[in-house]
Backbone as CSV, one residue per row, in Angstrom:
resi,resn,N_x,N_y,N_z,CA_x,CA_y,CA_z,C_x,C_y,C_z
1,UNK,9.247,22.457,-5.518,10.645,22.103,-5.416,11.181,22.620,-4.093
2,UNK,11.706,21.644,-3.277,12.567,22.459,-2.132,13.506,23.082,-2.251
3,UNK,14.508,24.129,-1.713,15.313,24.788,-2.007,16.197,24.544,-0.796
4,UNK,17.217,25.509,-1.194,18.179,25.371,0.091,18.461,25.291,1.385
5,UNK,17.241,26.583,1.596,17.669,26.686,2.741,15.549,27.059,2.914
6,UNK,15.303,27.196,4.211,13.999,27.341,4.775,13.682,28.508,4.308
7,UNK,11.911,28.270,3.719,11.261,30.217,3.443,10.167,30.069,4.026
8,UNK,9.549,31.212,4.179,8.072,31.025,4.781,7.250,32.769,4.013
9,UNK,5.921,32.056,4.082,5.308,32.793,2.858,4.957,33.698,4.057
10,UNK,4.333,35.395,3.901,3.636,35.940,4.644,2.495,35.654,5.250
11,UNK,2.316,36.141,6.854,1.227,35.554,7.081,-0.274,36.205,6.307
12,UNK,-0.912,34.870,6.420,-2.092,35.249,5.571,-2.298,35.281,4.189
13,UNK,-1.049,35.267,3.524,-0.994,35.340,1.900,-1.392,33.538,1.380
14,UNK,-2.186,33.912,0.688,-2.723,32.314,0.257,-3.826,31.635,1.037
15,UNK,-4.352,32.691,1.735,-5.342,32.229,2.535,-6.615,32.408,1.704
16,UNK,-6.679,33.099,0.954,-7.888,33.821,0.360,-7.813,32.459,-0.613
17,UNK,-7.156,31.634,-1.123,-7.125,31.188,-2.330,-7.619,29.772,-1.557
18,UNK,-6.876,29.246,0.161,-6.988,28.230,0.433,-5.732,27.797,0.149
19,UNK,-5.050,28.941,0.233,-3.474,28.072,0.340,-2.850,28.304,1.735
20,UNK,-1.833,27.659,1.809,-1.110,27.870,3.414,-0.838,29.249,3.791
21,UNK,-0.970,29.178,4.963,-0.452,30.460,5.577,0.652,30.676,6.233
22,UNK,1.688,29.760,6.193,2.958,29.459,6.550,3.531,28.381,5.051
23,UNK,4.762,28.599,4.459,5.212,27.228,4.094,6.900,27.678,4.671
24,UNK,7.387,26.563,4.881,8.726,26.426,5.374,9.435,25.161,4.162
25,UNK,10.234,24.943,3.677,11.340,23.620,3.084,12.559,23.795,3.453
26,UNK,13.235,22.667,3.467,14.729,22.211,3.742,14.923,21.507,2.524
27,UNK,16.013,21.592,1.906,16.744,20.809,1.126,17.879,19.889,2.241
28,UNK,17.186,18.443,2.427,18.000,18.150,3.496,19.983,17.095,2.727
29,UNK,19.949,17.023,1.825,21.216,16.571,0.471,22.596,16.829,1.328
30,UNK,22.630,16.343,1.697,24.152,16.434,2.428,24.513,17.090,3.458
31,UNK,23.714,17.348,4.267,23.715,17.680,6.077,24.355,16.503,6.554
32,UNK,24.959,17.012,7.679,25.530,15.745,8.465,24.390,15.130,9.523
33,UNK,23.526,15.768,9.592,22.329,15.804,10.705,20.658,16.304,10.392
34,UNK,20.679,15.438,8.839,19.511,16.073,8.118,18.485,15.699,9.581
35,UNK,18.027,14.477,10.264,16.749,14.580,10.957,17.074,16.060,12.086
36,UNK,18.292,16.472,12.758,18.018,17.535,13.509,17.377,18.907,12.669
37,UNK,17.976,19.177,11.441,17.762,19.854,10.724,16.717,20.081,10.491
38,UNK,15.589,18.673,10.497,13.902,18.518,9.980,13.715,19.111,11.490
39,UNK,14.375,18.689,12.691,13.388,19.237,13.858,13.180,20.610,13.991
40,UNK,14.376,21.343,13.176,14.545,22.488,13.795,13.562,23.310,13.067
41,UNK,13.522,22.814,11.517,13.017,23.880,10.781,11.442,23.356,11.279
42,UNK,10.820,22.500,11.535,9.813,22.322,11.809,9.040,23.304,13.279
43,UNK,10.000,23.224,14.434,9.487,24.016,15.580,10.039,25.723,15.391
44,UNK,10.565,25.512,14.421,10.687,27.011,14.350,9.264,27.921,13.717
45,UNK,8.815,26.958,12.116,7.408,26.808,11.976,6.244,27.140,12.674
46,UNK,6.337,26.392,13.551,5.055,26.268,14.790,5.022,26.881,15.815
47,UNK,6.451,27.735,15.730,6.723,28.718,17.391,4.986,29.065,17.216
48,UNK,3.941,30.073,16.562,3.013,30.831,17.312,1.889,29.426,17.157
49,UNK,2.091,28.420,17.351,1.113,27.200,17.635,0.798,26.922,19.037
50,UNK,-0.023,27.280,19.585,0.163,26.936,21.364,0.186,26.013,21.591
51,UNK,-0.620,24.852,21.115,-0.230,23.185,21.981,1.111,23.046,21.988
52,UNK,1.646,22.860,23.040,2.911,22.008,22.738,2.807,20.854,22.420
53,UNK,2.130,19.930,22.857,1.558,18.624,22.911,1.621,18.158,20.717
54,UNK,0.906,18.890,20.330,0.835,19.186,18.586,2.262,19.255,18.192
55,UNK,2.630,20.302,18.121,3.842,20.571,17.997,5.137,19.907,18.318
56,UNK,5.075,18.904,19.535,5.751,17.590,19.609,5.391,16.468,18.483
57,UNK,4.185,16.160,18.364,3.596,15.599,17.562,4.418,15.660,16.081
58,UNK,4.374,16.768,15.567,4.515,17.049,14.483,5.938,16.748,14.430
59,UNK,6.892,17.376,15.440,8.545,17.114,15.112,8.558,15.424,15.249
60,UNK,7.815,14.899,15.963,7.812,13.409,16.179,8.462,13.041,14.960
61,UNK,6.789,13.381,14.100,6.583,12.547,13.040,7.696,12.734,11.703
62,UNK,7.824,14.190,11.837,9.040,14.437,10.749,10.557,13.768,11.068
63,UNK,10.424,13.975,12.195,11.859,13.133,12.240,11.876,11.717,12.383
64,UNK,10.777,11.128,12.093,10.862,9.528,11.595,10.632,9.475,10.102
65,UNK,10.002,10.410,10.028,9.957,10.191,8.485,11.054,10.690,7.804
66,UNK,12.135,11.527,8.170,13.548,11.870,7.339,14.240,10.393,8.325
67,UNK,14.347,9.953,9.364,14.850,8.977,9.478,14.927,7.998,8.640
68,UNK,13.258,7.455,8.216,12.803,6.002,7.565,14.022,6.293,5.839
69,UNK,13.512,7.462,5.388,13.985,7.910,4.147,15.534,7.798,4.397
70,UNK,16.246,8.168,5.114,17.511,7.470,5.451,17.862,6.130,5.444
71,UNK,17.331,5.879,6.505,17.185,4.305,6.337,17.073,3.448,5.051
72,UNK,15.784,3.940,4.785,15.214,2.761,3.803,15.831,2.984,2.712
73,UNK,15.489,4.420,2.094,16.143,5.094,0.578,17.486,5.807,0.404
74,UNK,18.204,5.549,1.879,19.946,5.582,1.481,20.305,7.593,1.929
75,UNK,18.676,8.080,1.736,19.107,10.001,1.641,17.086,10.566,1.418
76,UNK,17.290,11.683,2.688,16.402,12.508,2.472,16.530,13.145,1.602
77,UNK,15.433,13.677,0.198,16.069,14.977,-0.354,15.986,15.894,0.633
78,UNK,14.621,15.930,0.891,13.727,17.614,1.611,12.668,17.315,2.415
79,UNK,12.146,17.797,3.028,11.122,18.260,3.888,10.839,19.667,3.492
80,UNK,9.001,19.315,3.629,8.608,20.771,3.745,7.317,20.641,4.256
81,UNK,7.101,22.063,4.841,5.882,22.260,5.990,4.900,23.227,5.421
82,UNK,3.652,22.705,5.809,2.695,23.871,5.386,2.038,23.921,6.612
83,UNK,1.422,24.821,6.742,0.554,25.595,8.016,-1.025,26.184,7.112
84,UNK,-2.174,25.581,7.590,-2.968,26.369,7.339,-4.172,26.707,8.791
85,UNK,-4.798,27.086,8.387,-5.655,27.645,9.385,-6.332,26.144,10.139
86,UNK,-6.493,25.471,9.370,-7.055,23.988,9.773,-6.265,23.160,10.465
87,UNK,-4.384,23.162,10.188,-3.886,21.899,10.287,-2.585,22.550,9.714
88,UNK,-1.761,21.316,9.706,-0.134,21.571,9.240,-0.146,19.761,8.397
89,UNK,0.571,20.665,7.155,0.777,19.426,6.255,2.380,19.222,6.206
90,UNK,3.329,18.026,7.136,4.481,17.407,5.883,4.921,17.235,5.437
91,UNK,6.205,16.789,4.607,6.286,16.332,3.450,7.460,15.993,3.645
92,UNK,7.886,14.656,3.325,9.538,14.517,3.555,9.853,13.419,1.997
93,UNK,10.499,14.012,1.182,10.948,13.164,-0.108,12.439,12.522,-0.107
94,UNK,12.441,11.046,-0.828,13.402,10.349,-0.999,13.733,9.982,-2.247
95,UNK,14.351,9.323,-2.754,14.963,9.340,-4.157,14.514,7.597,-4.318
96,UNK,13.769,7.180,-3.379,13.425,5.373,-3.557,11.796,5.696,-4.287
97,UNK,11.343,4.362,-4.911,10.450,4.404,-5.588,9.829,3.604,-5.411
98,UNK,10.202,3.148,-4.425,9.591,1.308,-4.030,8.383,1.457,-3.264
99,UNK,7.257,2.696,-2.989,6.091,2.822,-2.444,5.576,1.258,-1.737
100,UNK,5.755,0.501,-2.266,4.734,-0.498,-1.961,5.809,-1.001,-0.616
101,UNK,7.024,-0.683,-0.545,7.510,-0.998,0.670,7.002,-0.545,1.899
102,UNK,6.065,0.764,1.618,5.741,1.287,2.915,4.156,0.829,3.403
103,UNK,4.304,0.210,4.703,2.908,-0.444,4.890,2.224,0.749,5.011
104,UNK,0.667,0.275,4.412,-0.260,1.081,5.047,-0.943,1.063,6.118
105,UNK,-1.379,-0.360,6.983,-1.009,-0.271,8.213,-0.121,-0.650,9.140
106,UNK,0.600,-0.322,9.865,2.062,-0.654,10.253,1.296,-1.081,11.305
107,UNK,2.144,-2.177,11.748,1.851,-3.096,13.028,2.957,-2.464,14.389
108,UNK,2.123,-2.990,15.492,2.989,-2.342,16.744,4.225,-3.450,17.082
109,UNK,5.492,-2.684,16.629,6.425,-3.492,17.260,6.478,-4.306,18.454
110,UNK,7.218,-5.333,18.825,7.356,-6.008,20.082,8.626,-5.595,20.955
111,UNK,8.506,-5.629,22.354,9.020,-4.888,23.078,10.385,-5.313,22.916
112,UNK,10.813,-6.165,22.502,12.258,-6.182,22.018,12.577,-5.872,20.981
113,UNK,12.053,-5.501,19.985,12.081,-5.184,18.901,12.917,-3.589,18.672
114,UNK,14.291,-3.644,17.905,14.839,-2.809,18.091,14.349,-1.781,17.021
115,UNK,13.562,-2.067,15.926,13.374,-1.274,14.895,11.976,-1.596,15.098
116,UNK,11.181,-0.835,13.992,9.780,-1.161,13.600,8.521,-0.136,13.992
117,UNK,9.012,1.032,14.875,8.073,1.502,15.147,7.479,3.137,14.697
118,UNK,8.529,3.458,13.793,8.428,4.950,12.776,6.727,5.083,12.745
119,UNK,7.127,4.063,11.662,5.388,4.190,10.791,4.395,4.293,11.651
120,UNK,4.541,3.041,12.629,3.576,2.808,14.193,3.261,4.239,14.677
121,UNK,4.631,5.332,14.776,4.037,6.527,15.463,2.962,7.617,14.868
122,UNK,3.980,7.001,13.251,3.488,8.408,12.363,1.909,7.991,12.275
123,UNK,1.269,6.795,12.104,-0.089,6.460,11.969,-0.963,6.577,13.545
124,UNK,0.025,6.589,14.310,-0.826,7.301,15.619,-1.055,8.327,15.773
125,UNK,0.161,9.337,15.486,0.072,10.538,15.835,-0.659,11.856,14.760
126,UNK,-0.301,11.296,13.405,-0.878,11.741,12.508,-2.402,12.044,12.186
127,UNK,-3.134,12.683,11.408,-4.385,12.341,11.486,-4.611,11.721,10.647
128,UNK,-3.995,11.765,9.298,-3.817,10.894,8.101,-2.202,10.784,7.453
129,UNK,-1.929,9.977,6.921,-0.779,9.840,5.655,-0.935,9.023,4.719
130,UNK,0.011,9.279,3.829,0.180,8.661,2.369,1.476,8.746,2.044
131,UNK,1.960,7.759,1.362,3.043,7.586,0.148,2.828,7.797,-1.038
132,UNK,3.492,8.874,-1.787,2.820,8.708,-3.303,4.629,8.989,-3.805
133,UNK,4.297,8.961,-5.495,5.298,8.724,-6.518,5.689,10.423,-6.569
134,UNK,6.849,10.834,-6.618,6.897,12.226,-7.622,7.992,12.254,-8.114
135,UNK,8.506,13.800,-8.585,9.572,13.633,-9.450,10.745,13.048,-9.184
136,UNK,11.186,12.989,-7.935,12.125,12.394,-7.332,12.459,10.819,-6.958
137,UNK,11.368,10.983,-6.861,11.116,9.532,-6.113,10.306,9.186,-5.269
138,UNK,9.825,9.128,-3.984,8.401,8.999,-3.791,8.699,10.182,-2.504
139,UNK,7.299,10.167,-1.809,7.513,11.399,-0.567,5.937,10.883,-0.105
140,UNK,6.632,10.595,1.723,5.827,10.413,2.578,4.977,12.125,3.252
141,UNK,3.735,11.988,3.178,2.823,13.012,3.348,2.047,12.742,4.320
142,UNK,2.167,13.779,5.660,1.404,13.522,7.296,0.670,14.616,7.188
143,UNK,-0.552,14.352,7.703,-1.535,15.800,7.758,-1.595,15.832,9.280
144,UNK,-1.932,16.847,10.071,-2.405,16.882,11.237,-3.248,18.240,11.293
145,UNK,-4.487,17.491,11.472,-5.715,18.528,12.448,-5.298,19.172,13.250
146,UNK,-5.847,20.723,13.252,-5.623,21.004,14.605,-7.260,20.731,15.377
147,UNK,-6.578,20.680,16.897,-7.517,19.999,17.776,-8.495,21.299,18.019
148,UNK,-9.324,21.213,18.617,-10.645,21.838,19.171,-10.008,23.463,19.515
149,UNK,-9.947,24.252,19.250,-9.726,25.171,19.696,-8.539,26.101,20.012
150,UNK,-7.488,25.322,18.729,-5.836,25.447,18.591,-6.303,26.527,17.228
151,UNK,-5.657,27.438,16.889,-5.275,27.994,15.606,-3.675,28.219,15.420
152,UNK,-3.176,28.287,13.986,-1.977,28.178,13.935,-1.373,29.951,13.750
């Protein structure tokens, strides 16, 4: 469940089990500026991540994905971030249920094309995603690898 405001677990706790070693959530429900909100709590996350390059990446993708959930499903609930030793997982939930609206492969917009290219980034930049169902309503899920020689 997301909560109010952003937490983050100690470092290292949940590592032994294979759980994250960072988690961060936003309850994003009535911000006037839920996607700045996703950027912030996200690079605050990743401050000891050295790529910047990643770490752009990642705010990219979250803030299209609390965008799309705006867009499409009317209201972000939440975002939330995990950090593990491998990678950073994600998670942005909406109160729509309509999964099958979201392509699984999104096509590259055309250069006039004023909309269309969220998904386009998140499936570039991402290493994987998914849409699935939960209690809310559904929630888009981005994984990203870390690259060759990054630890978080």
């Amino acid at each position: 469940m997301l909560g109010p405001t952003s937490t983050a677990l100690a470092r290292g706790q949940g590592r032994a089990a294979g759980g994250p070693v960072k988690h961060a959530a936003l309850d994003l429900r009535g911000l006037d500026a839920p996607q700045s909100a996703a950027r912030r709590i996200v690079r605050s996350a990743l401050t000891e991540t050295p790529d910047e390059e990643y770490k752009d990446d990642v705010v990219l993708v979250a803030d299209e994905l609390v965008g799309n959930a705006l867009e499409h499903a009317g209201e972000a609930l939440g975002i939330s971030l995990d950090l593990y030793p491998w990678g950073t997982v994600v998670q942005v939930r909406d109160g729509g249920r309509d999964t099958a609206a979201v392509p699984r492969n999104p096509v590259r917009a055309d250069d006039d094309d004023v909309d269309g290219r969220g998904l386009f980034l998140v499936n570039a930049l991402a290493s994987a995603w998914r849409v699935q169902y939960d209690d809310a309503g559904k929630r888009v899920v981005a994984v990203f690898l870390h690259r060759a020689g990054d630890t978080c």
